[in-house]
N, C-alpha and C positions, 0 to 999 in steps of 0.2 A: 477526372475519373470518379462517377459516381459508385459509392460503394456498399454493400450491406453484410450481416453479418447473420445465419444460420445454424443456431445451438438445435440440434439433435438428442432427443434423448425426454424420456415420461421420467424419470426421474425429476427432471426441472420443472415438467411442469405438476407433479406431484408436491412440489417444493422441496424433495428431498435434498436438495443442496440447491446454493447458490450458484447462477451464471456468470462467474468473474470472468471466463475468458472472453466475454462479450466485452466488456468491460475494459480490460488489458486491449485487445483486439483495435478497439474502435481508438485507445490512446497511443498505441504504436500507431495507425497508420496516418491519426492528426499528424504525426515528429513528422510525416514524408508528404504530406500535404493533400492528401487523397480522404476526402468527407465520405462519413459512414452515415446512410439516410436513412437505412433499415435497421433493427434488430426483430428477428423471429424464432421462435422457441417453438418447433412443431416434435411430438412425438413420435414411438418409433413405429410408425406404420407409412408405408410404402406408397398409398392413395395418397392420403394427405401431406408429403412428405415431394411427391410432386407437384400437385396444386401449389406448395411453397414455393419450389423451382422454376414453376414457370412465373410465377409472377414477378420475381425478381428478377428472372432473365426478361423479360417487358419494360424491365424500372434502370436496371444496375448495370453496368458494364464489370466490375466486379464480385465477387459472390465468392467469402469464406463461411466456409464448412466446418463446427468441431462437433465431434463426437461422431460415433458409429461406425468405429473404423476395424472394432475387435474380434474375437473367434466365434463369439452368441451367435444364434438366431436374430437378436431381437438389433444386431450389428447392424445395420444396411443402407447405410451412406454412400459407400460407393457401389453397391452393388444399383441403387435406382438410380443416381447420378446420369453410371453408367447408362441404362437402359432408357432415362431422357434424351441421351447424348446419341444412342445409337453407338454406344462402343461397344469393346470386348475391354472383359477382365484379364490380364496377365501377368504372372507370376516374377516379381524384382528377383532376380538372384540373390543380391548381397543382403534384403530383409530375409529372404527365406534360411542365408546361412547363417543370419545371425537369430533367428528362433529356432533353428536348429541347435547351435551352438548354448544356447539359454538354456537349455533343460540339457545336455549334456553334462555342463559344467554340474548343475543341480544332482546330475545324477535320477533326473524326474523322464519318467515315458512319456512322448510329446504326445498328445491325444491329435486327431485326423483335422478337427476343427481348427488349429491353430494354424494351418498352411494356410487360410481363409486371409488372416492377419497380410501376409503377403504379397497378399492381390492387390495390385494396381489399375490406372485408368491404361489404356493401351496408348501409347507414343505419348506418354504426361511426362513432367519429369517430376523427377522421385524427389522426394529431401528425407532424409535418415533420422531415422529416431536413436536419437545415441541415449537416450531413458528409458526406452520400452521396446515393444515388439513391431507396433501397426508404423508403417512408415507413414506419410505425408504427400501430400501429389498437387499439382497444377496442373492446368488445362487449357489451351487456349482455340477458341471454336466461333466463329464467327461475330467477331466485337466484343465477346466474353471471355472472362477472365473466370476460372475455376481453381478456388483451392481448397483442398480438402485435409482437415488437420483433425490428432487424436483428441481425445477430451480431456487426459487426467493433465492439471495445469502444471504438472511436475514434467510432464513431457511436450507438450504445446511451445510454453514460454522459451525453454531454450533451441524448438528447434525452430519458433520463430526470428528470436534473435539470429541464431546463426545461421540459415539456411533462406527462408521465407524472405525478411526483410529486405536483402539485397537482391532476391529473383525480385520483389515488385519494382525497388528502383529501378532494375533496368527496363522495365517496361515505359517508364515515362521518356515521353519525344525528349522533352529539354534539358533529360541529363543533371538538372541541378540540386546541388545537394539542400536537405533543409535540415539544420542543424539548433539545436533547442535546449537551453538554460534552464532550470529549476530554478524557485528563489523559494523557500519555504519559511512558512511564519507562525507565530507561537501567538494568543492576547489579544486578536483582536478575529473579530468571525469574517466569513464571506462577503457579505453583505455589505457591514462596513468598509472593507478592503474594498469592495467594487464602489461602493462611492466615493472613495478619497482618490482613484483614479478611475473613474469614468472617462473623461477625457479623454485619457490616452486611448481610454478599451474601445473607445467608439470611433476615433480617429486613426483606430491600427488598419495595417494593410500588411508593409510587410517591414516589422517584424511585427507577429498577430500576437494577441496577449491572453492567453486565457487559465481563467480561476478555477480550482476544484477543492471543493472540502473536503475532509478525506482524515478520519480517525481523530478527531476534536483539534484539528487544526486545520491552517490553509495552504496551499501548494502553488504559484503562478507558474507557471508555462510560458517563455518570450522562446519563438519558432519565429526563425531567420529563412529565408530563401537566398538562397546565392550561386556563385559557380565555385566557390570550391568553402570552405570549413571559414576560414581564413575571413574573409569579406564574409560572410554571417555572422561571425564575431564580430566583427567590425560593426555592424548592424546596428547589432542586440548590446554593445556597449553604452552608448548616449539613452537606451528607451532604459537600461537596467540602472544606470545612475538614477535617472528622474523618479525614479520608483525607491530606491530608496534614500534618495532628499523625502520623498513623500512620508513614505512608513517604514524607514530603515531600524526603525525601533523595535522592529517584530519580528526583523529578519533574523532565525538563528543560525540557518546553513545554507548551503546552496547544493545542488544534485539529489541524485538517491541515495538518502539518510534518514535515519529519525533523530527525535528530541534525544530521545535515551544513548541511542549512539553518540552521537555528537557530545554530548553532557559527559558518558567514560574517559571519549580522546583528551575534552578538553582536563580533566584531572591528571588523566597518564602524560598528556606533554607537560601539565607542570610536576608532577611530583606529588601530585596530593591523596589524600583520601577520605570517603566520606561516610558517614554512620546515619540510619536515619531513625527517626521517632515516628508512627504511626497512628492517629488513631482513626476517623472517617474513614482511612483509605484502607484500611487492614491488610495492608501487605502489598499494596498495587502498586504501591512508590520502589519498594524493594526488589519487586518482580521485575518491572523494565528494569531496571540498572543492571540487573542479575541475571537477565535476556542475552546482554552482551557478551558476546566473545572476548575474556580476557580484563571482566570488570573484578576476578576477583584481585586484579591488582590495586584496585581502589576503592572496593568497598569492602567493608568491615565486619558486618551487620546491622541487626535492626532490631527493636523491641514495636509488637501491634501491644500497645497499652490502650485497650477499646476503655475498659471501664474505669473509673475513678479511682478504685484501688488497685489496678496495676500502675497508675500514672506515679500516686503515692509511693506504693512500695519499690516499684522496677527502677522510677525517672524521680523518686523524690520532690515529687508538686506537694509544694506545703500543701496541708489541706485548709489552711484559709486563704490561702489563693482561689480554693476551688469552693472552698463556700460561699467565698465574698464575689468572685467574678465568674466563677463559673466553668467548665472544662472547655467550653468555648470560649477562649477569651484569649486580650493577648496579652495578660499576664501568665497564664496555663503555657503557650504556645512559646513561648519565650526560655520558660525551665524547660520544656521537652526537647529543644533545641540544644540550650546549653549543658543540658544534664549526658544526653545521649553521644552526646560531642566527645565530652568529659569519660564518661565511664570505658567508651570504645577507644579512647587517644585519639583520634582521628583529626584532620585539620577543619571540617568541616561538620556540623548537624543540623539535619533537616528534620522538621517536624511541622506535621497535619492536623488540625483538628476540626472538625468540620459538622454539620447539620447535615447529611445526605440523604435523608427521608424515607420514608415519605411522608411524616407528619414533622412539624415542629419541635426542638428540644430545647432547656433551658430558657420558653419564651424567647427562643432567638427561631428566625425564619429558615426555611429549608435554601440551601446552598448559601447560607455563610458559610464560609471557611478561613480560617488562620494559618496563614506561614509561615514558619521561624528557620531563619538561617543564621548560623551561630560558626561565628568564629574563632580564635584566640582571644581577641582585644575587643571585638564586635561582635552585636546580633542585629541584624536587622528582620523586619517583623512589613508582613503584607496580611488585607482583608482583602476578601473579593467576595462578588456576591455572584454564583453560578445559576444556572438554568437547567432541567431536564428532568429525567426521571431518576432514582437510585442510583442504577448502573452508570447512567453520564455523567452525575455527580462525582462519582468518586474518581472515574477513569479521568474527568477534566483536572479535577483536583492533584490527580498525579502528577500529571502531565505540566500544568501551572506550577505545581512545586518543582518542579524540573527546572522551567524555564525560568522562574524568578532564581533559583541557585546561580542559573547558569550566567545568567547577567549580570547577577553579583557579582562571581568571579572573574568575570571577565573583565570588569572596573577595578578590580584591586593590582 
């Protein structure tokens, strides 16, 4: 089933926001084995909005739809859909009671436009927006596939999960399920990753292997085909070993997780907790941790000592450590570790210090960085030398001091 995917909406191509649900879209329907060959971003006008239409229905046996499904004028996704298809518009009951029911509760007067919200393709079937107002619809019409879904991704995502995803499976002849592992990795880039297993990537069929970068890390995808979950596993077992004999080194988790997540669990199952020292990163190390639901079980707090004299005064960096070696260094990196450790009680201190740029500092080059992780009895101390601009610097830098904790801990 060839597939493509049609984002609705001059806002996009204004650049006023980002098209994630193209994005999400085209990666949910890889998990069920259906390739997405299009993506098209047309504005909200009606002319050109069917020139899209048809071209796809020439190309695609499939064709989703987000955006322009709301009470505006400027809404008219289903309304020209429609008028390609030769349908009629008709009124869902159960959306109409539930935007009814929306401004009841509110206590708000429903303005005439929002019955629009309502309208459906005639004999589609409906899928429910249980996050907003505009339901959702399918269409099926001579070899094609129509789905028509809201834009805002707070309502898209879950009524694709729940609703969407299972109407496509059953449209496929052979019924079988295709069922897909996450392996996510910290340390080493894309690229790398695809050449230490090219082999496999290029020798896959089924189970298919595929890489995505994705927030200064890497994410693999092993997607099984099978007849039932069971025998997918079974699959995706022997290709997931072989992959980490290869790079099990990088591996921090598996499924949808992040670094930061994972790094809270693992303190909460032992009992720990951790303080951190700041300086390149000025508070980005602290933010992920503090992102989490329920990190304040394990995290303490933090001192951003950017300058020389907070390091001195807050973290007690002799100041001939900083004259002789420098606030980059890893004698610096070493006290901010064990100091911050020390003043919070904490079991654990992490500390950053780093060149994030954009020019050089201390005659040291942009994306050095020092990591101190500081124990009871131990510290152990990492350099890395990073890539990017500012922002990436520091974001990767977090993120690295994450992952070097977290494999710390995980050896002790």
């Amino acid at each position: 089933m060839r597939a493509e995917i049609i984002a609705v909406g001059t806002e996009l191509l204004l650049g006023q926001i980002a098209n994630t649900n193209a994005q999400y879209l085209s990666q949910k329907l890889a998990e069920i084995g259906i390739n997405v060959y299009y993506h098209t971003v047309v504005g909200d006008n009606p002319e050109r909005l069917t020139q899209v239409i048809r071209a796809a229905a020439a190309r695609s046996e499939l064709i989703l739809f987000t955006g322009g499904l709301g009470p505006t004028q400027d809404d008219l996704t289903k309304e020209t859909v429609a008028a390609f298809l030769g349908l009629r518009l008709v009124t869902d009951a159960l959306a109409m009671e539930r935007i009814a029911a929306f401004f009841t509760q509110r206590g708000i007067a429903m303005t005439e436009n929002n019955r629009k919200q309502a309208l459906v393709l005639a004999d589609s079937v409906v899928f429910p927006n249980d996050h907003g107002m505009a339901p959702g619809m399918a269409y099926r019409d001579a070899g094609h596939t129509y789905v028509l879904l809201p834009g805002p991704p707070n309502e898209l995502y879950p009524m694709v999960e729940r609703f969407v995803m299972p109407y496509l499976m059953g449209l496929r002849p052979d019924k079988q399920v295709f069922h897909s592992k996450v392996l996510r990795f910290y340390g080493i880039g894309e690229s790398a990753l695809e050449e230490r297993l090219l082999d496999l990537i290029e020798q896959q069929s089924n189970p298919t292997i595929a890489p995505y970068a994705k927030e200064f890390e890497v994410t693999l995808r092993i997607t099984a085909r099978a007849e039932d979950t069971s025998a997918a596993e079974a699959l995706i077992a022997p290709v997931e070993a072989e992959i980490r004999r290869r790079v099990g080194e990088f591996v921090y988790a598996t499924g949808e997780t992040s670094l930061h997540e994972v790094f809270v669990q693992a303190l909460k199952e032992r009992g720990e907790t951790v303080s951190c020292a700041e300086s390149c990163t000025g508070g980005t190390l602290s933010s992920l941790i503090t992102s989490v639901s329920g990190s304040s079980q394990v995290f303490r707090g933090s001192i951003v000592c950017y300058s020389n004299e907070a390091k001195e005064q807050l973290l007690e960096v002799p100041a001939a450590v900083l004259a002789d070696h420098g606030a980059i260094s890893e004698e610096t990196v070493k006290h901010l570790a064990e100091n911050v450790r020390r003043k919070f009680g904490t079991t654990y201190g992490i500390a950053v210090t780093g060149v994030a740029g954009p020019s050089p500092a201390e005659e040291k080059p942009v994306g050095l960085v020092y990591i101190g992780l500081a124990s009871e009895d131990h510290t152990d101390i990492k350099q890395i030398q990073l890539a990017g601009r500012r922002q990436a610097i520091i974001g990767r830098a977090a993120k690295f001091a994450l992952f070097f904790a977290l494999q710390r801990i995980k050896e002790r």
